[in-house]
N, C-alpha and C positions, 0 to 999 in steps of 0.2 A: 504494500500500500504506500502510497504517496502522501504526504502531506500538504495543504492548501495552505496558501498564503495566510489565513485567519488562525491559523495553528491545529485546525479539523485533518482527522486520518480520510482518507478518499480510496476510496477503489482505483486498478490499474484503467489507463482506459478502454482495453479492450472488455473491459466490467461492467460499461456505463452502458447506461439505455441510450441507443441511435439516436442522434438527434436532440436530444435535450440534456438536461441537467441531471446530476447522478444523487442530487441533493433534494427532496420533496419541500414545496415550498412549506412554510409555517401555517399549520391550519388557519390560524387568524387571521392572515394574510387570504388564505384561499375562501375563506368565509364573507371575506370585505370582496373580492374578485366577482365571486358566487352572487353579492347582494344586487352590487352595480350593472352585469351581467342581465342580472332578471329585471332590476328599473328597467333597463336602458331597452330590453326586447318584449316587455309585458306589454305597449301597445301593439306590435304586431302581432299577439294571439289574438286579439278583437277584430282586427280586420278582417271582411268577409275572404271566405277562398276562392282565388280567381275562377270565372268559368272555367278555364282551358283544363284546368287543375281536375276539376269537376268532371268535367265530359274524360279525362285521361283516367281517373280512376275508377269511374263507368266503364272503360274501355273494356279496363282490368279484369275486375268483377267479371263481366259478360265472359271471360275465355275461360274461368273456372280455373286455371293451374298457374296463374299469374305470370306467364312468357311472353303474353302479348299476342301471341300468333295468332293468325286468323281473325285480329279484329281490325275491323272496319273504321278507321278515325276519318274526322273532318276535311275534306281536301285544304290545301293549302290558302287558296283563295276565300273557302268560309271558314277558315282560319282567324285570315285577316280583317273579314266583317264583325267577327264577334269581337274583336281585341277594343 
């Protein structure tokens, strides 16, 4: 193990998780992250769900194994009328 500048033991770095920090942030910190996070996106759960959305998960539904295959969507031109 290596040691970090703040004087903390560290794993080597073929130890660390891809891509991030090998250090979890401090709950309190993750809690204040978590708060902001849900202000900041709690109006977008009241927005209604776009048609397009709508009619794609209609699509879904209808083909029973959820692959999509064999369903029938909107051409692209009544696509654009309903946008």
């Amino acid at each position: 193990m290596s040691t970090h500048q703040n004087g903390t033991r560290r794993p080597p770095p073929s130890d660390r998780p891809k891509g991030g920090r090998s250090d979890p942030l401090p709950s309190d910190l993750q809690a204040a992250i978590g708060r902001r996070l849900k202000a900041e996106y709690e109006s977008v759960l009241s927005e209604p769900i776009p048609e397009r959305f709508t009619e794609l998960l209609d699509a879904l539904e209808r083909t029973g194994d959820g692959d999509g295959g064999g369903t029938e969507l909107p051409a692209d031109d009544e696509r654009r009328r309903a946008s």
